[in-house]
Backbone as JSON Lines, residues from 0, in Angstrom:
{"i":0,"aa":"X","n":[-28.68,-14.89,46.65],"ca":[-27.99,-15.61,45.6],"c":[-26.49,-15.67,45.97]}
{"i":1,"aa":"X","n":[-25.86,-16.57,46.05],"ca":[-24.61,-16.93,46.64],"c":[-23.72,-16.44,45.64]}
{"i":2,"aa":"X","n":[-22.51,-15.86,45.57],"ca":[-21.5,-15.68,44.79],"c":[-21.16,-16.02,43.26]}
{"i":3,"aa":"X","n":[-21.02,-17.64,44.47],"ca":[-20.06,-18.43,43.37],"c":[-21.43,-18.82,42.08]}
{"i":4,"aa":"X","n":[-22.73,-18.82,42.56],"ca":[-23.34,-19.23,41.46],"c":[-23.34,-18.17,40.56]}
{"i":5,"aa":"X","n":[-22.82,-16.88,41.03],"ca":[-22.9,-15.43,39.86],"c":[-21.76,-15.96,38.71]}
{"i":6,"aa":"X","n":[-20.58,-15.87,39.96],"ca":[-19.34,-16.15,39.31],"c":[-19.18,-17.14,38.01]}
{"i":7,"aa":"X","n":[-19.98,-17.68,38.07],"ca":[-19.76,-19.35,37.48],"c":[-19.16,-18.97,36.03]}
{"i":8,"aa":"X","n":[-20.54,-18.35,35.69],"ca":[-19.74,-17.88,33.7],"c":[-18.61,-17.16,33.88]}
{"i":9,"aa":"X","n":[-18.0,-15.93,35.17],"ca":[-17.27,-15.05,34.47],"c":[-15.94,-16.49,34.68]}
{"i":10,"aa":"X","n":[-16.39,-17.44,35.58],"ca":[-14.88,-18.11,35.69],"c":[-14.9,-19.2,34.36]}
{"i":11,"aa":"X","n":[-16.13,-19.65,34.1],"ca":[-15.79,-19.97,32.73],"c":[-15.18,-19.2,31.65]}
{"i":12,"aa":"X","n":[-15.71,-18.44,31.43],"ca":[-15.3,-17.24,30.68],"c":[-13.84,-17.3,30.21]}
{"i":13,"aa":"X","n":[-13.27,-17.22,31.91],"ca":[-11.67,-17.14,31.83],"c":[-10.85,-18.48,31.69]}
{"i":14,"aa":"X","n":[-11.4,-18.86,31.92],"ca":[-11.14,-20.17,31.4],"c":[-10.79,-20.81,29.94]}
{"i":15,"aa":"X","n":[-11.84,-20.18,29.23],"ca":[-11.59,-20.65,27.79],"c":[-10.74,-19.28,27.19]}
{"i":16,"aa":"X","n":[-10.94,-18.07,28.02],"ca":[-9.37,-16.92,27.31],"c":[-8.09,-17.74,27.67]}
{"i":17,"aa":"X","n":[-7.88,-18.39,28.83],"ca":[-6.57,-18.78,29.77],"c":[-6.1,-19.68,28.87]}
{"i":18,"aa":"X","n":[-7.11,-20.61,27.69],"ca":[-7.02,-21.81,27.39],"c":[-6.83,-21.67,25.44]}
{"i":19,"aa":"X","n":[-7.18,-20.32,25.43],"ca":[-6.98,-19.97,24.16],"c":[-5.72,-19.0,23.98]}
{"i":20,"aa":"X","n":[-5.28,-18.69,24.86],"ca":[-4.05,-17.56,24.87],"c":[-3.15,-19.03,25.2]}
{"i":21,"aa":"X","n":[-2.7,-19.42,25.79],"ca":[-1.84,-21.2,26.06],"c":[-2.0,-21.55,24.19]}
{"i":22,"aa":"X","n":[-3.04,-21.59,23.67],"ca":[-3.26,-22.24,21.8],"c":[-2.29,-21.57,21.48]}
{"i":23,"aa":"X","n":[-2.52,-20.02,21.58],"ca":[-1.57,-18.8,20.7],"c":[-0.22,-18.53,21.19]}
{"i":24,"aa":"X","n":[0.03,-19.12,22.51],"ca":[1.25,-19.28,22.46],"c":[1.95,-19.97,22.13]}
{"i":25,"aa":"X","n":[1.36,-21.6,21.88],"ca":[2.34,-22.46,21.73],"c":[2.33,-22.13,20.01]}
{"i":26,"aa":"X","n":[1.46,-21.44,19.78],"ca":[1.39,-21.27,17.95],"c":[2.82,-20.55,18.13]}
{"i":27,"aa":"X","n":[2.26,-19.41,18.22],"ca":[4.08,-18.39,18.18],"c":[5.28,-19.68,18.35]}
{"i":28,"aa":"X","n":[5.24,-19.72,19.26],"ca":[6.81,-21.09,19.22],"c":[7.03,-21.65,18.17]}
{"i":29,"aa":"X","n":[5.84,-22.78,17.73],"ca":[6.04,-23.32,16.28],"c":[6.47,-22.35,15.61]}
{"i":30,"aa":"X","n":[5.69,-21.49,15.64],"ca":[6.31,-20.57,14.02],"c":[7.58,-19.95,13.97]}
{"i":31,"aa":"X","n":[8.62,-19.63,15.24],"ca":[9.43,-18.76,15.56],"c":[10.48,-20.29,15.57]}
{"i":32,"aa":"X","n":[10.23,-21.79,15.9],"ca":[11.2,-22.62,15.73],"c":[11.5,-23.26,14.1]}
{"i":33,"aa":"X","n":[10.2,-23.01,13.67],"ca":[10.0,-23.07,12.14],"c":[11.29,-21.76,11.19]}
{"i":34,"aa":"X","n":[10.69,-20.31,11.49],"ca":[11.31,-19.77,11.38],"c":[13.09,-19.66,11.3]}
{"i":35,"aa":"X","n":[13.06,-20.12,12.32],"ca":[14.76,-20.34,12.92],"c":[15.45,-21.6,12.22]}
{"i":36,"aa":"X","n":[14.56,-22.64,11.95],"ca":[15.35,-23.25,10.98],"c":[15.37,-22.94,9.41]}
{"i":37,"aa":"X","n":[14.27,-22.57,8.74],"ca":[14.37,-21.95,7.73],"c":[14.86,-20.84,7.5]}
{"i":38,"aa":"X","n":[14.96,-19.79,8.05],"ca":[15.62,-17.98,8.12],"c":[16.87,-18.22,7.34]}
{"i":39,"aa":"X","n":[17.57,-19.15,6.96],"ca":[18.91,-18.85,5.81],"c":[18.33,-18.97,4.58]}
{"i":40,"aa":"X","n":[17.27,-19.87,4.5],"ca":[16.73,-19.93,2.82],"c":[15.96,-18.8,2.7]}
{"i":41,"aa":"X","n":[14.47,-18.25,3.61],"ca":[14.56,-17.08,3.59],"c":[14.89,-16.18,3.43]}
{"i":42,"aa":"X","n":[16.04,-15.43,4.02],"ca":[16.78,-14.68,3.8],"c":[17.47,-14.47,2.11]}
{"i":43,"aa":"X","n":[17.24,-15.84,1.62],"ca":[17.59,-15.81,-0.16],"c":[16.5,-14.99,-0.77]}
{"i":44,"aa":"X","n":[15.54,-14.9,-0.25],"ca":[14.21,-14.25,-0.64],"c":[14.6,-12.57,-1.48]}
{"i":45,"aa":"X","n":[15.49,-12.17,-0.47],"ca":[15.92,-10.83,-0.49],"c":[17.22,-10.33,-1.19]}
{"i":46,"aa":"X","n":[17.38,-11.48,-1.83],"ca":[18.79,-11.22,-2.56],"c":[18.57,-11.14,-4.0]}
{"i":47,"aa":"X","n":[18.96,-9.39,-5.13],"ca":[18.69,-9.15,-6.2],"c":[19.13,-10.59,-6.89]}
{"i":48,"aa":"X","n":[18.63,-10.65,-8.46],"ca":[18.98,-11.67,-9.45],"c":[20.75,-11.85,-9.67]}
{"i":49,"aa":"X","n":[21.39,-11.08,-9.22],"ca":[22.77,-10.86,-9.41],"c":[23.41,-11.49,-8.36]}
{"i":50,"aa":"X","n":[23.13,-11.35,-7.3],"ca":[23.72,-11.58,-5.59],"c":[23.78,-13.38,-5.78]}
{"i":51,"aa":"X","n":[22.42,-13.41,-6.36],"ca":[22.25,-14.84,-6.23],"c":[22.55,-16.06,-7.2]}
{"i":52,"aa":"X","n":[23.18,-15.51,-8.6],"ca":[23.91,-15.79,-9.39],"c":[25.61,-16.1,-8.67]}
{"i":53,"aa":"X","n":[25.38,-14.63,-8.09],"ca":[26.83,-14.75,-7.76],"c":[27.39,-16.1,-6.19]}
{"i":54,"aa":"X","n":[26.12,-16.39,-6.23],"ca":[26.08,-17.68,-5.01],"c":[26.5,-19.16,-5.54]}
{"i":55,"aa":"X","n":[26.2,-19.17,-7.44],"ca":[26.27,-20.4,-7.67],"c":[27.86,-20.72,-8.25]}
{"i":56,"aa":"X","n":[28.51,-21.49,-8.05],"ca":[29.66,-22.0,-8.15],"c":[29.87,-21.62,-9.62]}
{"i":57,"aa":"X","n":[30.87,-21.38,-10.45],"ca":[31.05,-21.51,-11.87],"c":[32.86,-21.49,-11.92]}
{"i":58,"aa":"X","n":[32.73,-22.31,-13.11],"ca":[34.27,-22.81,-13.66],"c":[34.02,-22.58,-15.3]}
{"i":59,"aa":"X","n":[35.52,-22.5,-15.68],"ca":[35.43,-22.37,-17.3],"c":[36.05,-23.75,-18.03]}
{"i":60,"aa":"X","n":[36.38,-24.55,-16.74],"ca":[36.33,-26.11,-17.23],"c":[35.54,-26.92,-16.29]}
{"i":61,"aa":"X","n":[34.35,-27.6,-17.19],"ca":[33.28,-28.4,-16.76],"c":[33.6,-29.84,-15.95]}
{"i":62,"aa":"X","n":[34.61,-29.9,-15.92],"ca":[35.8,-30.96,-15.38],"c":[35.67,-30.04,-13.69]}
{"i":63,"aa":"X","n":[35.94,-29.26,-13.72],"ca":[35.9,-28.46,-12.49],"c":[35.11,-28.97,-11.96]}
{"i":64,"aa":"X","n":[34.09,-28.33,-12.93],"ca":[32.75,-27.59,-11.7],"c":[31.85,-28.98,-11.13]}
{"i":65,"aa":"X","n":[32.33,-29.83,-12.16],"ca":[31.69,-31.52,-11.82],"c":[31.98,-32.22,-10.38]}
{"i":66,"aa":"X","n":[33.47,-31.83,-10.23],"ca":[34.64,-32.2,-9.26],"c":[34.06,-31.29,-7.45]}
{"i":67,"aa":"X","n":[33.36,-30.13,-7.86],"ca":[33.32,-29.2,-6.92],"c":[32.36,-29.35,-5.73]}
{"i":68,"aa":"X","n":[32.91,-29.78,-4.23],"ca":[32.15,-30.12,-3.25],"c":[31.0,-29.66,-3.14]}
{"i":69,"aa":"X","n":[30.59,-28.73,-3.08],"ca":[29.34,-27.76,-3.29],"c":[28.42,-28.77,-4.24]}
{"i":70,"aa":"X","n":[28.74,-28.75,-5.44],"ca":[28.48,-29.49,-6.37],"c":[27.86,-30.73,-6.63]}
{"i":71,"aa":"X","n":[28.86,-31.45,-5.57],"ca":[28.59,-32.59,-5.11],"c":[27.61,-32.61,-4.13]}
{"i":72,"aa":"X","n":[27.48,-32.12,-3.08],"ca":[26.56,-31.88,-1.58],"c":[25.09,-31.94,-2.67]}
């Protein structure tokens, strides 16, 4: 019995690991370029009810806070 006819499955075999580890890597990327653009809103995730109050703009004239770039954006 010649070799390569033994071989045949284990090189299939590796073939579809070689071809499924290439899937899971390019997965990781997506998720880590995904990640990297979202990770500042994220990161809001972790900020108490106070921190994140203290993020939103406030004025004691509504004339202000109307006027206020932030505001505007």
């Amino acid at each position: 019995m010649p070799s390569n006819s033994i071989n045949l499955g284990f090189r299939q075999q590796l073939k579809d690991y070689q071809s499924k580890g290439q899937v899971a890597t390019d997965t990781d990327k997506r998720v880590e370029e995904k990640f990297n653009v979202h990770g500042d809103s994220l990161k809001l995730l972790n900020k108490t009810r106070a921190e994140l109050s203290s993020l939103i703009p406030q004025s004691q004239d509504q004339r202000d806070i109307a006027s206020n770039p932030t505001i505007m954006a």
